[in-house]
C-alpha positions as a LaTeX table, in Angstrom:
\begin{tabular}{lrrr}
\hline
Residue & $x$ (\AA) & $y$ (\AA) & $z$ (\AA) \\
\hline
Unk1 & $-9.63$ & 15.67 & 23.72 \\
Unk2 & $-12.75$ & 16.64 & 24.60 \\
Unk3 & $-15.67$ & 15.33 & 22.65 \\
Unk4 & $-18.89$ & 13.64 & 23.42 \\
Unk5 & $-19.37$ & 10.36 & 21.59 \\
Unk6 & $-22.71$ & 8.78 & 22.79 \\
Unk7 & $-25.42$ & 10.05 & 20.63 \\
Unk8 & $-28.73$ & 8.09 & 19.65 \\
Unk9 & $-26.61$ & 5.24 & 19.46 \\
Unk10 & $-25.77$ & 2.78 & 22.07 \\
Unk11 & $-22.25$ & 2.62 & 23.12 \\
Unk12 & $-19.53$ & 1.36 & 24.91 \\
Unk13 & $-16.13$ & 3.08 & 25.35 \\
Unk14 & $-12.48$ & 1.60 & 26.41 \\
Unk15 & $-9.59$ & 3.47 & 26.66 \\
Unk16 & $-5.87$ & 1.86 & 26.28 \\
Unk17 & $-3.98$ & 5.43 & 27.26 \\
Unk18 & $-2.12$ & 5.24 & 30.44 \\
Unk19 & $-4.05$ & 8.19 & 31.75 \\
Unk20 & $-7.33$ & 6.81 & 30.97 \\
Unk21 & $-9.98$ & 7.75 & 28.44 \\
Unk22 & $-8.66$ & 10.76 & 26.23 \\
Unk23 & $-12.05$ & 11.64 & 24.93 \\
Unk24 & $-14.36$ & 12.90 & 27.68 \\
Unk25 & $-17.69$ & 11.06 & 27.63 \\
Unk26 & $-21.63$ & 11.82 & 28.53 \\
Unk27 & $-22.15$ & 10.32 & 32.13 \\
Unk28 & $-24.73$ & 8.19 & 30.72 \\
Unk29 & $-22.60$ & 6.65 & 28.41 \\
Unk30 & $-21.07$ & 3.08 & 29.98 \\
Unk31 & $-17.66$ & 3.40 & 30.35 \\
Unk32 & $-15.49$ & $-0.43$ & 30.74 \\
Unk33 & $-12.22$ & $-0.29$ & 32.38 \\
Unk34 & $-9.75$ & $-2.86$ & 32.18 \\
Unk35 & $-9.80$ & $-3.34$ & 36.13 \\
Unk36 & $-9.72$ & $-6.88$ & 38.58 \\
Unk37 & $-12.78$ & $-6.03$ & 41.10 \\
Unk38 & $-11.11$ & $-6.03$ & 44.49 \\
Unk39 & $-14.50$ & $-5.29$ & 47.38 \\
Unk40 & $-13.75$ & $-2.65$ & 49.53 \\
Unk41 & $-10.76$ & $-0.85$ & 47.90 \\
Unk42 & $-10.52$ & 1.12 & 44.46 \\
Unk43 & $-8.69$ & $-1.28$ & 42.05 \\
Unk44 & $-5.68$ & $-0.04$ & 39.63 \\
Unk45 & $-6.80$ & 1.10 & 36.14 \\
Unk46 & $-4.41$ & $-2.57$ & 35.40 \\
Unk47 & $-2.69$ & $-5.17$ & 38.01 \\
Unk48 & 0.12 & $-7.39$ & 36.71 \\
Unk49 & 1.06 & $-11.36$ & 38.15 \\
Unk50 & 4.54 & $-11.20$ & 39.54 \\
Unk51 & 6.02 & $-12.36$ & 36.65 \\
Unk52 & 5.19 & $-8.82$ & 35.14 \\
Unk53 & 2.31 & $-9.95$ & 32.47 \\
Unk54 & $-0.64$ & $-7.82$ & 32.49 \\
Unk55 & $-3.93$ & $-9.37$ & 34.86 \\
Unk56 & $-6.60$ & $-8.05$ & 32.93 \\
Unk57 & $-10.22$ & $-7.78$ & 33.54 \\
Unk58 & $-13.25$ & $-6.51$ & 30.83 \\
Unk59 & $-15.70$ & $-4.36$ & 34.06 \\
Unk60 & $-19.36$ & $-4.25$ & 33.00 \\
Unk61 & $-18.84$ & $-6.84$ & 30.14 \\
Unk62 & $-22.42$ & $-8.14$ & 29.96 \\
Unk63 & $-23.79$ & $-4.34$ & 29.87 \\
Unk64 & $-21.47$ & $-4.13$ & 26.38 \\
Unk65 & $-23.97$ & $-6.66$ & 24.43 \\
Unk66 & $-25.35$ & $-5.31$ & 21.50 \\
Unk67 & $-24.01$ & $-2.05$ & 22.21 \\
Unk68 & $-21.66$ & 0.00 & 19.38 \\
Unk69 & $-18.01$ & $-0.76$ & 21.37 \\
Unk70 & $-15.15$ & 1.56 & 20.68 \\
Unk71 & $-11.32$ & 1.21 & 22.13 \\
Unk72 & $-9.19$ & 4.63 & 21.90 \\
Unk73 & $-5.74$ & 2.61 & 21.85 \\
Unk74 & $-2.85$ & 4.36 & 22.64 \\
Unk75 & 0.80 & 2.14 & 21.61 \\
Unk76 & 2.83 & 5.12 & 22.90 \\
Unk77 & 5.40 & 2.44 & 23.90 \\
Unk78 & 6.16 & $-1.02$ & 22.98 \\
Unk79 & 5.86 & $-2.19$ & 26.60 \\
Unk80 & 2.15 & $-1.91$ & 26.25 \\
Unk81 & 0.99 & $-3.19$ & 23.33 \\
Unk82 & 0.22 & $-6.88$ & 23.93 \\
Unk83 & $-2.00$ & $-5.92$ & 27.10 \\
Unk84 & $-4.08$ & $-3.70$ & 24.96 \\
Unk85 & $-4.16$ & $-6.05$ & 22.26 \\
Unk86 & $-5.21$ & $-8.89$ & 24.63 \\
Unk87 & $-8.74$ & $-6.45$ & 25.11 \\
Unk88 & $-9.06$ & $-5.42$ & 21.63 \\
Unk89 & $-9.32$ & $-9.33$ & 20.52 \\
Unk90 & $-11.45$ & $-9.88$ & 23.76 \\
Unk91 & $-14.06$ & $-7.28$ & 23.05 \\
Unk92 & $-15.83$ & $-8.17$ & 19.80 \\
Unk93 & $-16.34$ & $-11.68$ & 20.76 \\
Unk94 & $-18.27$ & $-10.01$ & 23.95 \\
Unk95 & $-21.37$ & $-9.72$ & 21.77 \\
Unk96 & $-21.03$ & $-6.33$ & 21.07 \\
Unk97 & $-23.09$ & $-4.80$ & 18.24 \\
Unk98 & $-20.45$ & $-3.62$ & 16.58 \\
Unk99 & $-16.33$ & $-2.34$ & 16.88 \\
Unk100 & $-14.45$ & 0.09 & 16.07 \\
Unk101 & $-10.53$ & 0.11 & 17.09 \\
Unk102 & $-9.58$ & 4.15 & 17.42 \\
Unk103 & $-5.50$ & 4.27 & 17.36 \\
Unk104 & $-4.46$ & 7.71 & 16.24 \\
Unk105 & $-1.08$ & 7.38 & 15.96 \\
Unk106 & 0.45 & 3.87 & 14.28 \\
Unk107 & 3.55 & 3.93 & 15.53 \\
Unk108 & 5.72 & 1.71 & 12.90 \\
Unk109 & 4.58 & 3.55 & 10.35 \\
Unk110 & 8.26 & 5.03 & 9.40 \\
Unk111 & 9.59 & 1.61 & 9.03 \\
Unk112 & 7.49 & 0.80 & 5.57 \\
Unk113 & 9.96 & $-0.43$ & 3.40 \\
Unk114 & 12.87 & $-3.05$ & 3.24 \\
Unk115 & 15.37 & $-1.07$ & 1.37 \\
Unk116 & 18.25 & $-4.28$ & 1.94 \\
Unk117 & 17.89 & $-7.58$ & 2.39 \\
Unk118 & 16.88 & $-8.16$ & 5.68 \\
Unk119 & 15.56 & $-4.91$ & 6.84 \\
Unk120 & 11.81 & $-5.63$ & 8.78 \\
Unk121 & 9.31 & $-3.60$ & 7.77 \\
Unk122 & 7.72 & $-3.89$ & 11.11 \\
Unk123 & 4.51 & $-1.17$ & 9.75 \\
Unk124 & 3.89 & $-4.64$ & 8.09 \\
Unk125 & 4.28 & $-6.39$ & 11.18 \\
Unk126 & 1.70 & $-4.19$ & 13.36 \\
Unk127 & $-1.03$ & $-4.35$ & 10.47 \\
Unk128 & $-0.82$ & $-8.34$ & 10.50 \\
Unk129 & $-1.50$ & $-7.88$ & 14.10 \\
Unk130 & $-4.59$ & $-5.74$ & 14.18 \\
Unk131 & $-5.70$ & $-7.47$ & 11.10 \\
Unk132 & $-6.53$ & $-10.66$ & 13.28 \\
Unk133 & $-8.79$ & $-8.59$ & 14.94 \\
Unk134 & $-12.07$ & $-10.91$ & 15.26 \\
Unk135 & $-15.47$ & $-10.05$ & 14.00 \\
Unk136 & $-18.22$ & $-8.50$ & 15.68 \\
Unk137 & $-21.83$ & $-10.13$ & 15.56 \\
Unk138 & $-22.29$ & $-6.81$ & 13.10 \\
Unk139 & $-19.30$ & $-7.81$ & 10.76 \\
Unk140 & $-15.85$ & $-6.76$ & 10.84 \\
Unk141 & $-13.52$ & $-4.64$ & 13.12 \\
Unk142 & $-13.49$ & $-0.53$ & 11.93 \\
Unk143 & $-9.74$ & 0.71 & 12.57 \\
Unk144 & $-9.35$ & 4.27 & 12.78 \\
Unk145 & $-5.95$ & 5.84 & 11.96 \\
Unk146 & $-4.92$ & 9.50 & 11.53 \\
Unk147 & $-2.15$ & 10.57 & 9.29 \\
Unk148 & 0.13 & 7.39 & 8.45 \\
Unk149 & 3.22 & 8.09 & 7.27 \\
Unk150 & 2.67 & 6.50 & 3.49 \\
Unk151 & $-1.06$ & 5.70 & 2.48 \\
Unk152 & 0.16 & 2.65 & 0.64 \\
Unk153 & 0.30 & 1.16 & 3.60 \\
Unk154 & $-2.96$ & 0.54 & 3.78 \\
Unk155 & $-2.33$ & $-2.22$ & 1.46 \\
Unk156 & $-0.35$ & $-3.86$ & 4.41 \\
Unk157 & $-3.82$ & $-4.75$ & 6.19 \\
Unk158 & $-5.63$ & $-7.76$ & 5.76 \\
Unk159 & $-9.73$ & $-8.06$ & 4.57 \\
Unk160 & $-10.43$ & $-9.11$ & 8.23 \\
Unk161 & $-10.36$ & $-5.26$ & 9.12 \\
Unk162 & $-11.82$ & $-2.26$ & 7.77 \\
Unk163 & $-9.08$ & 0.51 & 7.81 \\
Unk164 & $-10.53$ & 4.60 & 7.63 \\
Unk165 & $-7.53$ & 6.59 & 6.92 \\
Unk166 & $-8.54$ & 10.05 & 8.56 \\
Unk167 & $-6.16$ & 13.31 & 8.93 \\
Unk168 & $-5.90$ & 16.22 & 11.24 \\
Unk169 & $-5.06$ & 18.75 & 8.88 \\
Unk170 & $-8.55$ & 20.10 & 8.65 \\
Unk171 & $-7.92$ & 20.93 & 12.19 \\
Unk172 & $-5.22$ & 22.87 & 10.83 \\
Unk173 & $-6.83$ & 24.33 & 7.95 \\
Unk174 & $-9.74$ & 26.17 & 10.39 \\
Unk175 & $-7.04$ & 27.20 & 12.55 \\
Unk176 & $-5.17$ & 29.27 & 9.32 \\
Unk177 & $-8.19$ & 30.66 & 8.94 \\
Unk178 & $-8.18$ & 32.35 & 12.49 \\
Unk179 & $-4.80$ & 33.75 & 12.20 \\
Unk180 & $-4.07$ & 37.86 & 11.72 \\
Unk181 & $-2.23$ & 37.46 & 8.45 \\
Unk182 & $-4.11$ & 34.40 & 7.45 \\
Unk183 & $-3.96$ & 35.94 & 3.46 \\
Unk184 & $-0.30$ & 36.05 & 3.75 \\
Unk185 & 0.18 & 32.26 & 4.91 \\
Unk186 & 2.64 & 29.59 & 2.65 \\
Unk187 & 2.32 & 26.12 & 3.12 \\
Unk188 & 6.13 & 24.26 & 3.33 \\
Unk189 & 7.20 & 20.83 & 3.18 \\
Unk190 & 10.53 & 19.93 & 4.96 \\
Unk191 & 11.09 & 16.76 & 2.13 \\
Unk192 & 9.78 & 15.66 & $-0.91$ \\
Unk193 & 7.24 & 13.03 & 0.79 \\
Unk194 & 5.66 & 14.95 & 2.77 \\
Unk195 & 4.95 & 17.25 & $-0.22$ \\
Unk196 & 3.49 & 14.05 & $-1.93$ \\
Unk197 & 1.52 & 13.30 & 1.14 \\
Unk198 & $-0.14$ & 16.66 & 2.19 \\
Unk199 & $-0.21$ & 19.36 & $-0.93$ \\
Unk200 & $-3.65$ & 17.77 & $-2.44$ \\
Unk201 & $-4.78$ & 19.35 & 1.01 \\
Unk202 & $-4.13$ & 22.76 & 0.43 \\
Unk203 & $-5.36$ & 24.14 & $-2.44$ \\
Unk204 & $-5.13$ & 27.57 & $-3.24$ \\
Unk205 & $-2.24$ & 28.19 & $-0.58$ \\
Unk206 & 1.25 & 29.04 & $-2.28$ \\
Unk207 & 3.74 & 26.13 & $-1.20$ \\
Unk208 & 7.53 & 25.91 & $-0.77$ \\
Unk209 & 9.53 & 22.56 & $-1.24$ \\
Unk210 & 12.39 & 21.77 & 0.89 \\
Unk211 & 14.94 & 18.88 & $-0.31$ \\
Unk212 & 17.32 & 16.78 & 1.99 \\
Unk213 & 20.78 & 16.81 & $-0.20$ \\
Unk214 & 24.56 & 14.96 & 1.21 \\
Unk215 & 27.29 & 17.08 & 2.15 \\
Unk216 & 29.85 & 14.40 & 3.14 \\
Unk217 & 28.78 & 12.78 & 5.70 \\
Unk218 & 25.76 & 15.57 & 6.79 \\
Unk219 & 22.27 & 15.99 & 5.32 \\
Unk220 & 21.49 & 19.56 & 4.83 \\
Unk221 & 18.11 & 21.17 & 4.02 \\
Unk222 & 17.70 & 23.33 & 0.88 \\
Unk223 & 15.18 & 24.96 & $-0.95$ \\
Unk224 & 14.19 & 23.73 & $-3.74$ \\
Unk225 & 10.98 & 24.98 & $-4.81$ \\
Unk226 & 8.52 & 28.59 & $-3.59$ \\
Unk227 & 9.30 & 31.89 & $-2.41$ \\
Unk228 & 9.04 & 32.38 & 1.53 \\
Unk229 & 10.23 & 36.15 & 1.50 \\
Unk230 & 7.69 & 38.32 & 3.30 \\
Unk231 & 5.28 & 35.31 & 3.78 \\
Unk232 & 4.16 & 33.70 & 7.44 \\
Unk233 & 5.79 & 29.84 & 6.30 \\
Unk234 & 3.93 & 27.00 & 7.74 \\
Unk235 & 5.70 & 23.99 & 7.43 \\
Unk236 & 3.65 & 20.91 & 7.10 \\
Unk237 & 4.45 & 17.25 & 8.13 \\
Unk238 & 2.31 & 13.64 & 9.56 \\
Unk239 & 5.42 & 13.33 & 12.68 \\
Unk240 & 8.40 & 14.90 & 14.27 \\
Unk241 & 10.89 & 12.87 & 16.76 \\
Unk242 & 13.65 & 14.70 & 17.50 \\
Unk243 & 12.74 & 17.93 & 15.41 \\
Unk244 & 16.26 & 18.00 & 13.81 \\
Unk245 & 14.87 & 18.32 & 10.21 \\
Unk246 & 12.20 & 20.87 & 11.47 \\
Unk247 & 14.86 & 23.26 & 13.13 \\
Unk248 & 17.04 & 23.09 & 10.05 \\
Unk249 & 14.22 & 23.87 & 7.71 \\
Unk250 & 13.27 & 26.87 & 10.17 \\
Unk251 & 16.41 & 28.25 & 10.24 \\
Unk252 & 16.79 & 27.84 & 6.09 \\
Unk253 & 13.18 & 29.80 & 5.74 \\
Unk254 & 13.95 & 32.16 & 8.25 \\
Unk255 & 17.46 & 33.39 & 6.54 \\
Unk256 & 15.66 & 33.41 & 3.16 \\
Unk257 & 13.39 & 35.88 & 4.04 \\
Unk258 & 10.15 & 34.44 & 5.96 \\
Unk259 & 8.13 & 36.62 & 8.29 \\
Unk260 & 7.32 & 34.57 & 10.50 \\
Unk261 & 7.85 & 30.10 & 10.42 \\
Unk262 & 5.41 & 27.79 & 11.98 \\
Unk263 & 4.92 & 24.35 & 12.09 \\
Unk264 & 2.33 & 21.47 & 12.52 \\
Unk265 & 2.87 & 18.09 & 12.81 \\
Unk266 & $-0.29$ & 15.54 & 13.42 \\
Unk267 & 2.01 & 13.32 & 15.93 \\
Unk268 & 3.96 & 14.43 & 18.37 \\
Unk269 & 6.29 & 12.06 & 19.48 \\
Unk270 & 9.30 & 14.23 & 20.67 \\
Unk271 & 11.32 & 10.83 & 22.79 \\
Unk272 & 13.30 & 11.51 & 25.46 \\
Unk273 & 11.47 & 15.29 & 25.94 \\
Unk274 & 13.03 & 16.50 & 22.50 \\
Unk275 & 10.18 & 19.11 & 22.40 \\
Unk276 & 12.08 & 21.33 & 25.25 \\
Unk277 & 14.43 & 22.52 & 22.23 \\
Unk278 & 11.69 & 23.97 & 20.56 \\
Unk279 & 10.57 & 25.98 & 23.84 \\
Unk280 & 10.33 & 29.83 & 23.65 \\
Unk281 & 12.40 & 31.58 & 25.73 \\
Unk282 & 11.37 & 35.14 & 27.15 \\
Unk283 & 13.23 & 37.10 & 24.66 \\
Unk284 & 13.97 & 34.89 & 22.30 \\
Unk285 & 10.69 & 34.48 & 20.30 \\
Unk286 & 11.94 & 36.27 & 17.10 \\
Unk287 & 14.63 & 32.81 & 17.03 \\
Unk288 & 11.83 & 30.16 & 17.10 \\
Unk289 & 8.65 & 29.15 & 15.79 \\
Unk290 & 5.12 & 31.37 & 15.93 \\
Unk291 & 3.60 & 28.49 & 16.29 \\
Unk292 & 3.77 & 24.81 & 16.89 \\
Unk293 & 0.57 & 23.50 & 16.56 \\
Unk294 & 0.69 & 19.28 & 17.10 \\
Unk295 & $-2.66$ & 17.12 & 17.77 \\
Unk296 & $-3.53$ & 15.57 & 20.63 \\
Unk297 & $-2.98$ & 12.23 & 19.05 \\
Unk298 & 0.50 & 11.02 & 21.72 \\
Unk299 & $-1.47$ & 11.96 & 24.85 \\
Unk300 & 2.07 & 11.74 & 26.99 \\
Unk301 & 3.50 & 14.84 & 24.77 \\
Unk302 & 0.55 & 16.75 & 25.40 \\
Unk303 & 0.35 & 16.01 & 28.84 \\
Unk304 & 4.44 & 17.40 & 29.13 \\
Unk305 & 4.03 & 19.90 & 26.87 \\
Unk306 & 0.54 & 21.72 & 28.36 \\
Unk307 & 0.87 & 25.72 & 28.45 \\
Unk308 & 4.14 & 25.75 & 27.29 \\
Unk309 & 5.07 & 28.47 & 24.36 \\
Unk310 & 4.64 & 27.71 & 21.28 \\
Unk311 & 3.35 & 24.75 & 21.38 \\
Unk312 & $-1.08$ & 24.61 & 20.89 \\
Unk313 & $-2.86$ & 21.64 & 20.19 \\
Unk314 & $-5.54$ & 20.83 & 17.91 \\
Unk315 & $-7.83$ & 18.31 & 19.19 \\
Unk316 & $-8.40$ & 15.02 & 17.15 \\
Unk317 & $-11.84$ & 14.51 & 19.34 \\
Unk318 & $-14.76$ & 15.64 & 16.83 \\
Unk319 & $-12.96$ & 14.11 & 13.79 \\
Unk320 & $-13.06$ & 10.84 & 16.34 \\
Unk321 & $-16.33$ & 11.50 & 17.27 \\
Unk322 & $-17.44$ & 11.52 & 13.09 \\
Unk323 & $-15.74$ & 8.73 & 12.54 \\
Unk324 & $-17.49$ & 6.79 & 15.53 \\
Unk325 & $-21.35$ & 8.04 & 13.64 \\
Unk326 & $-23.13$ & 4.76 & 13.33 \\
\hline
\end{tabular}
């Protein structure tokens, strides 16, 4: 991401990403790293005691008073979420003016609903967690989120919070617009929620439905909605994992006619480098996506997946930056 944040307003920025600050800041802007001080040597961006729990240190926290505070948190992995959330509950009660809690990508948010008895909904369990967020001496904690899976689950946060629900498909949207047969673009949805999620977003863009149906023991993609013959097919969702449902969906476009299939997904997750089966191979293009645009929101994906074919990334930055306007 690149984006400058510090404006007229007075701020402080954290980062939680394991590569440091994703959103690249004015030098005048006071950056706080979770570092010990250590004289004469340059510290680790975070130590840990020997009994592996996190040693964590606020730098600069008297030059945060009063100031706007932000935290870009990054829960990539479950290994280091209670370090970050040590800071986040740390930071308002630093007498900050205000704070706002930045975490693109909720990572529970698949796991929503109890569907049997005793199935965790652990979405439910994250939100309780951030909820407890404390005040600021301005009021309560902003929490910035991009794309969750189901928007009722903003329901599963407490009052203690303020939750601002933003998405990266008008990242997408201005990037259609740039394309050489951007009047011959359809908008597809690999399920039935996704379609439910995203087609409010594109209006006046001709959209094909894709259903999940049981054969046996197999789930198969099928069409069940829009004509993709002739058309560039863009095919819409918030996340991909292993890709599975968008490589089936490809493949169903593609033999019903498509020009050309794309994708975008707002979160990249791809575990275990799953995004290498979506790689282009030198003559092999015609058998794989146009495009496969993601966001920058799982920095570690972008980081593996940098100038590789056909992935491009859409930076979440100025839609941070907005969001951050005081």
């Amino acid at each position: 991401m690149n984006a400058s944040i510090c404006g007229s307003a007075r701020w402080g920025f954290f980062s939680g990403a394991p590569e440091g600050p994703a959103i690249a800041l004015r030098s005048d802007c006071p950056r706080a790293s979770l570092r010990r001080p250590s004289p004469g040597s340059a510290p680790p961006l975070r130590r840990k005691y020997k009994d592996g729990f996190p040693d964590l240190f606020v730098k600069d926290a008297l030059k945060i008073r009063n100031r706007h505070v932000a935290f870009l948190a990054s829960f990539h992995n479950p290994s280091v979420i209670f370090e970050q959330i040590s800071v986040v509950y740390a930071l308002p009660r630093l007498f900050v003016g205000s704070f706002t809690l930045v975490l693109p990508f909720f990572p529970t948010g698949t796991s929503e609903r109890v569907e049997a008895e005793g199935d965790v909904a652990t979405a439910f369990t994250l939100a309780r967690i951030l909820s407890q967020t404390p005040p600021s001496r301005g009021g309560p904690t902003s929490l910035v989120i991009f794309d969750i899976h189901a928007l009722q689950e903003r329901f599963y946060f407490g009052d203690a919070v303020l939750p601002l629900f933003e998405s990266g498909i008008p990242l997408l949207l201005d990037r259609l617009k740039q394309l050489p047969d951007a009047e011959n673009v359809t908008i597809a949805y690999p399920d039935e929620g996704a379609w439910k999620r995203f087609h409010c977003m594109f209006e006046g863009y001709p959209e094909v439905v894709c259903i999940k149906v049981r054969d046996g023991d197999k789930r198969i993609v099928r069409l069940k909605e829009g004509a993709p013959q002739g058309r560039h097919v863009v095919i819409v969702d918030d996340l991909v994992q292993t890709g599975g449902t968008l490589s089936e969906c490809r493949s169903l476009l593609t033999s019903l006619g498509a020009a050309h299939v794309s994708a975008y997904v707002t979160h990249a997750v791809f575990p275990e480098e799953s995004w290498k089966r979506f790689q282009q191979k030198e003559g092999e293009e015609a058998a794989s996506f146009k495009y496969f645009w993601i966001t920058d929101s799982c920095s570690k994906t972008v980081s593996a997946i940098a100038n590789t074919k056909p992935f491009e990334v859409l930076s979440l930055a100025g839609a941070i930056a907005r969001a951050l306007e005081i």
